[in-house]
Steps between C-alpha positions, in 0.01 A plus 500: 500500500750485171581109611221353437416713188472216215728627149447366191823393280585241169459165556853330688444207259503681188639160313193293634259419193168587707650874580646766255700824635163724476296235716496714816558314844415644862755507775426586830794697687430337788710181638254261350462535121195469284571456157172477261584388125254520237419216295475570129141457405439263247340552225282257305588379145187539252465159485447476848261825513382280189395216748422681799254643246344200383449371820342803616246443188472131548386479857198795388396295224473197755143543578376621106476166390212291563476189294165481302420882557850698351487335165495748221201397310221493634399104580845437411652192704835474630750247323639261739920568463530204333708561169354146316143551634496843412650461119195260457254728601637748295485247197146415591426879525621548187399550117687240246686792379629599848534124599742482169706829588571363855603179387714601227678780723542220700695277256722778342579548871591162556693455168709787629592374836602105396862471417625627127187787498282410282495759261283302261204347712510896706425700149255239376294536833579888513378496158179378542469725854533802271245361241241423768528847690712760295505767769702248764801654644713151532939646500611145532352488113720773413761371623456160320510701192800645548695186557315360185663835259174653471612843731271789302159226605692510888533832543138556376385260761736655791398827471 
């Protein structure tokens, strides 16, 4: 009855990476052997609980939206996605004021992104974002006011 009584003992590969000394193997006693080694669960970085996550959330959300019924407003219509269609609409949509904020943001943008920055064109269309619609958050201005010396105006446009 004792010979075929299974014991448990240490792992007999104890420098093998997928088994430490306290992973426990069984043995049977018996002529045949059974050895049973545990593999190490993994455990999943955040970023991959992260994803797992969002693609939990993404497939429910699947079926919530319904073009020409989900839009927020009510008779709202959906924008086709595309970028040059939808910046005219929003242009047509808009006052002369807003029209002129958009298109300004736009240049001091642009003046920052060709070659040399800008600095001169970007605070002159800043400038006139800021006069149209004091209240605008825009950090790229504050920034362009840094670079240009004038640090106490940046900081009070960064914070």
């Amino acid at each position: 009855a004792d010979l075929c009584k299974p014991t448990i003992h240490h792992s007999i590969f104890p420098s093998s990476p997928l088994h430490s000394p306290h992973t426990p193997t069984v043995t049977s006693t018996t002529t045949s052997t059974l050895v049973l080694h545990a593999t190490p669960k993994k455990t999943p970085s955040e970023s991959e609980k992260g994803r797992r996550e969002e693609e939990k959330r993404r497939l429910e959300r699947v079926k919530d939206v319904i073009i020409g019924q989900t839009s927020a407003k009510p008779d709202a219509k959906d924008l086709e996605l595309d970028p040059i269609k939808t910046a005219r609409d929003l242009l047509e949509a808009g006052t002369t004021a807003e029209n002129r904020v958009y298109l300004e943001t736009e240049r001091g943008m642009a003046a920052l992104r060709r070659g040399g920055l800008n600095l001169e064109e970007a605070n002159e269309a800043f400038g006139i974002v800021y006069a149209l619609k004091p209240e605008v958050y825009l950090w790229q201005f504050g920034m362009v006011l840094y670079y240009r010396g004038e640090y106490q105006r940046g900081m009070e446009i960064l914070e």
